[in-house]
FIFIRO-690154 format. One record per atom (N, C-alpha, C, O): x, y, z. Coordinates in steps of 0.02 Angstrom, whole numbers, padded with zeros to 5 digits, always signed. Last residue first. Layout:
<sites>
XYZ...
</sites>
This chain:
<sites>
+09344-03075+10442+09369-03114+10397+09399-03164+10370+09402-03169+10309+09339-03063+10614+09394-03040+10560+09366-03088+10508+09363-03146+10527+09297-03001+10767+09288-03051+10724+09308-03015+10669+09302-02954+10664+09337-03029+10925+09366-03027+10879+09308-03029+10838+09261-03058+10864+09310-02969+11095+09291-02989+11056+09305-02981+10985+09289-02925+10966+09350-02995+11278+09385-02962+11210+09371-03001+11169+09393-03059+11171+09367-02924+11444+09327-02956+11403+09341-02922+11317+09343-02864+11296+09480-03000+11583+09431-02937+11529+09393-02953+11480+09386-03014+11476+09535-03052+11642+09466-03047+11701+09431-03000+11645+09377-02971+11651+09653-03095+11609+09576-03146+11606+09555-03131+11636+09538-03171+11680+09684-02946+11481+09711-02988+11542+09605-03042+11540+09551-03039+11511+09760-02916+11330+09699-02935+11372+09716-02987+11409+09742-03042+11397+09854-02882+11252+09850-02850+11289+09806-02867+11347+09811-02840+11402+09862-02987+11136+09910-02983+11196+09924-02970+11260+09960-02996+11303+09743-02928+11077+09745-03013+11125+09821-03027+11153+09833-03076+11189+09798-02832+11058+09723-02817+11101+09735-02903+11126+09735-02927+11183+09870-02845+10949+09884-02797+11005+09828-02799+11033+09803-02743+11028+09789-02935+10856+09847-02947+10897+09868-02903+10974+09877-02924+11032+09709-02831+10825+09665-02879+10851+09734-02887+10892+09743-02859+10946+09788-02737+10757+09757-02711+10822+09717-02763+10837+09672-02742+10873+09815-02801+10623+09882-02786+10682+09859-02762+10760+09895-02766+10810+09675-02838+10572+09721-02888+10593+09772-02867+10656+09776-02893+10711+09674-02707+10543+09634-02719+10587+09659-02785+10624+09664-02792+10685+09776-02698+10441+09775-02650+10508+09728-02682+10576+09741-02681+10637+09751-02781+10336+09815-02769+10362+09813-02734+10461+09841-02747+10514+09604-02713+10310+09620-02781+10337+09686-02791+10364+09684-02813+10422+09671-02589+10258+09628-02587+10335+09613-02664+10343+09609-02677+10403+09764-02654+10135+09774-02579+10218+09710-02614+10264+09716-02664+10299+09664-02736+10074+09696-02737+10109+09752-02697+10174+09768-02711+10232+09553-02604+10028+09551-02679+10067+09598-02706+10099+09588-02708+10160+09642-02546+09960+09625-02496+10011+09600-02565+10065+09621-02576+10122+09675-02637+09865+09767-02611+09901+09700-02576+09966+09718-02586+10024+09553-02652+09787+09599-02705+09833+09646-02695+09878+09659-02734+09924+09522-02534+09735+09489-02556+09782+09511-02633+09842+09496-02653+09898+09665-02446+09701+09629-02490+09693+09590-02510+09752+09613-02508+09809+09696-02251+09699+09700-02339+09753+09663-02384+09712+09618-02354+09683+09679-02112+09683+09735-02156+09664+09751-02200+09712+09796-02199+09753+09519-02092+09693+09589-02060+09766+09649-02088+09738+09689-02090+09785+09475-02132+09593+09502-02087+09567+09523-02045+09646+09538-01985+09653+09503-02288+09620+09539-02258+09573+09550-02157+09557+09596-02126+09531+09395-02263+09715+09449-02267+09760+09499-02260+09687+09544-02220+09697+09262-02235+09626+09317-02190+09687+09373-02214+09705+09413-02168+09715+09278-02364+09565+09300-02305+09506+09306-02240+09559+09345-02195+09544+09246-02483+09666+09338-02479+09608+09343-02408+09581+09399-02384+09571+09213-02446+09821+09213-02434+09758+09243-02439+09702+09271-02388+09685+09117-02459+09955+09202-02476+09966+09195-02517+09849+09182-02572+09824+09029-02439+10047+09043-02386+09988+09113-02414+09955+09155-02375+09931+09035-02549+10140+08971-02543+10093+08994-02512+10038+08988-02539+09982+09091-02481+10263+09111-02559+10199+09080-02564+10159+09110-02600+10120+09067-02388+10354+09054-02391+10284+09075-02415+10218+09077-02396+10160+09209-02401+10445+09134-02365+10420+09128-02366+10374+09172-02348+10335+09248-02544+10518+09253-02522+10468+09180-02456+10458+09120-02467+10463+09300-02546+10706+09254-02561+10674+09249-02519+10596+09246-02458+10603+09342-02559+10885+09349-02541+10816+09327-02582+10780+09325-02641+10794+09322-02497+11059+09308-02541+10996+09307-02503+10916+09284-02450+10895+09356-02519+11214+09389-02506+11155+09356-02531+11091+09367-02589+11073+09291-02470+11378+09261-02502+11278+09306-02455+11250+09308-02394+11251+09269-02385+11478+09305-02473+11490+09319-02473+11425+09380-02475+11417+09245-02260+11400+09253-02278+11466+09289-02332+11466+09348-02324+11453+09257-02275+11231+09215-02245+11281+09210-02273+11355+09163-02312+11365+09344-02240+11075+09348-02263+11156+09288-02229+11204+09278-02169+11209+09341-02301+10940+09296-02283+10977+09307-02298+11060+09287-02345+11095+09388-02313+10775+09421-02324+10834+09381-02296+10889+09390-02236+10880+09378-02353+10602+09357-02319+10671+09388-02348+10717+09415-02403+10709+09460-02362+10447+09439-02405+10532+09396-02333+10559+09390-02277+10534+09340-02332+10294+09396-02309+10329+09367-02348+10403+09310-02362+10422+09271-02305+10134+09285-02348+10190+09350-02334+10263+09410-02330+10248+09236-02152+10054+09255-02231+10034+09258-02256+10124+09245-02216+10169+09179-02046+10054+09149-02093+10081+09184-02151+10079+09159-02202+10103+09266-01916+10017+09242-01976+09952+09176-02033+09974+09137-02057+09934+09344-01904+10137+09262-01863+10108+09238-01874+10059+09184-01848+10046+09403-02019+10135+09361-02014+10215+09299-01977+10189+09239-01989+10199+09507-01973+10055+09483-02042+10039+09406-02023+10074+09357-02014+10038+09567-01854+10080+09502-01848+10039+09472-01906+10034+09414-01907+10013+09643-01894+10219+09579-01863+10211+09530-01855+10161+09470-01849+10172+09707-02048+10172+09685-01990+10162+09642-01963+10186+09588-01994+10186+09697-02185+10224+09743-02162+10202+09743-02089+10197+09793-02066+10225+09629-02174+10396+09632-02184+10333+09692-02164+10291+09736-02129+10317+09543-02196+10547+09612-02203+10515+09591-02229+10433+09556-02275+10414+09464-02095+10663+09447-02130+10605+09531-02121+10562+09565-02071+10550+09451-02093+10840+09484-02090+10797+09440-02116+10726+09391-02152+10732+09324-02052+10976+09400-02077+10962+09453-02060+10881+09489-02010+10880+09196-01975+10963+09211-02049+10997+09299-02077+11000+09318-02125+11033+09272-01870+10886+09235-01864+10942+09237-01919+10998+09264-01917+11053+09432-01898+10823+09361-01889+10821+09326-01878+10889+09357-01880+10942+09575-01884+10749+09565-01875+10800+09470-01873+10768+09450-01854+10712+09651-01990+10618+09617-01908+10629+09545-01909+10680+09488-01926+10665+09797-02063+10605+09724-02059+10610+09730-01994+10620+09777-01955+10628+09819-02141+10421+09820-02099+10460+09771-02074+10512+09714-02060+10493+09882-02313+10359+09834-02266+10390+09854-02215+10428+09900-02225+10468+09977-02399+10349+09983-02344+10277+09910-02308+10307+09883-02272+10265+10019-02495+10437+09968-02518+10380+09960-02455+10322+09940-02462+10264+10062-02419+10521+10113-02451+10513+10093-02485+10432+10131-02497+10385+09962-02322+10592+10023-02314+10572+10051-02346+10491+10058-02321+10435+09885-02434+10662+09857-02400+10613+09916-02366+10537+09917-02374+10476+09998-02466+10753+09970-02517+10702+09944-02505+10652+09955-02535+10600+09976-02345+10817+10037-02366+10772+10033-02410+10731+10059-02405+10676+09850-02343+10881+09860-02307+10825+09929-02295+10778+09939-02258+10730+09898-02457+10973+09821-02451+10917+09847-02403+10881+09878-02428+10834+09959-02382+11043+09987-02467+11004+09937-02444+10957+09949-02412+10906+09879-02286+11091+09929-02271+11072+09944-02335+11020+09937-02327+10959+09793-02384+11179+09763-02341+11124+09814-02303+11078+09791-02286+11024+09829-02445+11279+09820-02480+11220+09818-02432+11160+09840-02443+11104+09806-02334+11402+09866-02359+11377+09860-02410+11315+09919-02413+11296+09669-02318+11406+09719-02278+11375+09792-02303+11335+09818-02297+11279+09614-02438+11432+09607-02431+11373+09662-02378+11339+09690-02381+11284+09705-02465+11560+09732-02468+11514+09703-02460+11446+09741-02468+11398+09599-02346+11624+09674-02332+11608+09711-02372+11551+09741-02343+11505+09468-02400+11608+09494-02335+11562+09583-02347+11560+09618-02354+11510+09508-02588+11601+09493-02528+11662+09518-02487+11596+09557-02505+11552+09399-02659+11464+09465-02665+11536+09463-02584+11563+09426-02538+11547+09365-02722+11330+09315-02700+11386+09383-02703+11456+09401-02754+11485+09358-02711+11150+09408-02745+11208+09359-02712+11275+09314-02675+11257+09318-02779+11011+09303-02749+11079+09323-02764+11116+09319-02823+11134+09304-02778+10818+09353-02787+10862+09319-02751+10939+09292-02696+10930+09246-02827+10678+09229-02805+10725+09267-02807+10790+09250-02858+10820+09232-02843+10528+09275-02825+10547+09257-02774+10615+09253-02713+10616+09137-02869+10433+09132-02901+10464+09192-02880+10527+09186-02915+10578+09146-02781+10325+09096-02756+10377+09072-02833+10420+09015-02851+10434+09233-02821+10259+09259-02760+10265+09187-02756+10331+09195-02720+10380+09191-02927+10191+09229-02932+10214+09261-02873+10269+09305-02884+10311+09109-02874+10107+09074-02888+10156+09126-02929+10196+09102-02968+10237+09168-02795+10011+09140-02760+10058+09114-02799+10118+09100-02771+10171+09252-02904+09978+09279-02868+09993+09246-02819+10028+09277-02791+10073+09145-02970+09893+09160-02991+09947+09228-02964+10006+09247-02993+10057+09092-02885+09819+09062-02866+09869+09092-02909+09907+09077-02901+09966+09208-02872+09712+09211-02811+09769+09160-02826+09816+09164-02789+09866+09202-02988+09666+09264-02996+09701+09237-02910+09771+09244-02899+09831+09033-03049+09662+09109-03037+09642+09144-03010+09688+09125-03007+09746+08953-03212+09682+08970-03149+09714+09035-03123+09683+09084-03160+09675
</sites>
């Protein structure tokens, strides 16, 4: 296997769900998008919640970018489209396909933390990371 599909399939293993009362999903959801922040992602507000990337043109390239999906109790984040995740697009968004891998591995890592801090034992919170 070479290096990019294990980077894509690294990239679509990256499944994060937290399940607790709306309020504090609210209240998490802020942390969440500093973490996003903090990794060199920007987010941009969506329907279900958020999609954090470096760029907007990265996002209309297709390349790979987190999601963020709040719906009632359910916090969950998750890579779209690990699959497209490209050396000769993401060179021509000026990124290597490794630096964009690591940002959203960087990130997703920082919002697992902030979620297993955050999770009390009556909630329910599912990792899985690379």
């Amino acid at each position: 296997m070479s290096g990019i599909e294990e980077m894509r399939d690294g990239l679509a293993r990256i499944h994060i769900t937290l399940k607790a009362s709306p309020e504090r999903v609210e209240e998490i959801t802020e942390e969440i998008l500093e973490a996003g922040r903090s990794a060199g992602l920007n987010p941009e507000k969506r329907a279900e919640g958020y999609a954090l990337m470096p760029s907007r043109e990265m996002a209309v390239m297709g390349l790979p970018h987190l999601r963020v999906a709040i719906i009632g109790e359910i916090l969950t984040i998750w890579v779209r489209a690990p699959y497209s995740l490209d050396e000769e697009r993401c060179e021509d968004a000026g990124i290597s396909a490794g630096e964009l891998y690591e940002m959203l591995l960087a990130a997703a890592v920082k919002m697992a933390e902030i979620l297993r801090k955050h999770s009390a034992k009556d909630e329910f919170l599912q990792v899985s990371l690379p």
